[in-house]
N, C-alpha and C positions, 0 to 999 in steps of 0.2 A: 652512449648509454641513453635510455629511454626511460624516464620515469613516467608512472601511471598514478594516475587517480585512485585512492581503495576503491576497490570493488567495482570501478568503472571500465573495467576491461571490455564487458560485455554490457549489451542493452537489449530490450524490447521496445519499437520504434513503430508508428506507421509510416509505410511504404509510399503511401498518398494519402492527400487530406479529406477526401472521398470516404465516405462511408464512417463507420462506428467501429472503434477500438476498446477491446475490454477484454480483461484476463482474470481467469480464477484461479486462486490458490492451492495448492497441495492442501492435504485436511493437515490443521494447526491445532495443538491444544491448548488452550486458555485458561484464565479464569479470572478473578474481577483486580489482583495485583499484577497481571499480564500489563507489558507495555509494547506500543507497537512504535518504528519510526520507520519512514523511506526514504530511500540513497532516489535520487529523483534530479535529472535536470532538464532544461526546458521550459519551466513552469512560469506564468505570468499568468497577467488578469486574464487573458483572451486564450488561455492554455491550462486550465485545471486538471486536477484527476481528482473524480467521484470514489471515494473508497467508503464500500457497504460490507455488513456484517450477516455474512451465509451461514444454514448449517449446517452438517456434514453431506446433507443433499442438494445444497445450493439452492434451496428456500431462503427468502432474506426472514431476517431474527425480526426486524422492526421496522421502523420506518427513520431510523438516525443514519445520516451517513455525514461524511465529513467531505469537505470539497478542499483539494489541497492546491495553491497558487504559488507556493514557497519552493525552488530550488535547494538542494542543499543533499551532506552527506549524510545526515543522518537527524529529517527532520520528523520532532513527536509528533505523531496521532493520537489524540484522546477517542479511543472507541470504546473506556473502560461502562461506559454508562450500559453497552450492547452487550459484554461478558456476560455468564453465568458467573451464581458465586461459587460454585464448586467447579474443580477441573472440567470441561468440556470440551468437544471435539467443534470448531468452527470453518468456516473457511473465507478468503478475502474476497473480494470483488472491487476490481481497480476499472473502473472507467473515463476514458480521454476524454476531455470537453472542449469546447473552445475553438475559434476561428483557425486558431492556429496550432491545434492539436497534434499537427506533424512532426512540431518541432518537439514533444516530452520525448524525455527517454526514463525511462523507467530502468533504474539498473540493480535493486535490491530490494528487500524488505528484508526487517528483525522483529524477531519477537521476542522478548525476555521475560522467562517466569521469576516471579519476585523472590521466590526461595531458592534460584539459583542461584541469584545476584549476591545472596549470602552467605551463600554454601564456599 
């Protein structure tokens, strides 16, 4: 019998440590009670991921992004300050940093609207 990680079945990984890794998201709808977190391992001080707030054109919203160094299955992102306050269409931008950028794996995001969380 094989037990697995949630949601770590699969990953997005670079291949070599050579070059620039960055992934944009399917268009997501938000809005300012939206909560984001990543399923993410790999991560340390010399291996971040950049996560920016696009808009359904992949123009960034602002200039806030959040740098994530935290491993973990389902760690919070505060991006609520880059929502609109009305539902909106956005999308993510995850970019690898770090000496050692090879080793993230990227293996999820969630998005939660706040009125579903009560529904």
């Amino acid at each position: 019998m094989v037990t697995l990680p949630q949601d770590r079945f699969g990953s997005l990984k670079m291949q070599k440590a050579e070059g620039q890794a960055e992934l944009i998201t399917a268009p997501i709808t938000v809005d300012k009670q939206s909560r984001v977190a990543i399923n993410a391992s790999g991560l340390a001080a010399d291996a971040t991921v950049r996560i920016e707030v696009l808009d359904e054109f992949e123009r960034a919203l602002d200039d806030h992004a959040v740098d994530l160094n935290e491993s973990g299955f389902s760690v919070p992102i505060d991006l609520s300050s880059s929502f609109p306050e009305a539902a909106s269409t956005i999308r993510l931008k995850l970019t690898y940093l770090g000496e050692v950028r090879d080793r993230i794996a990227f293996h999820a995001l969630y998005v939660t609207q706040a009125n579903k969380e009560n529904a």
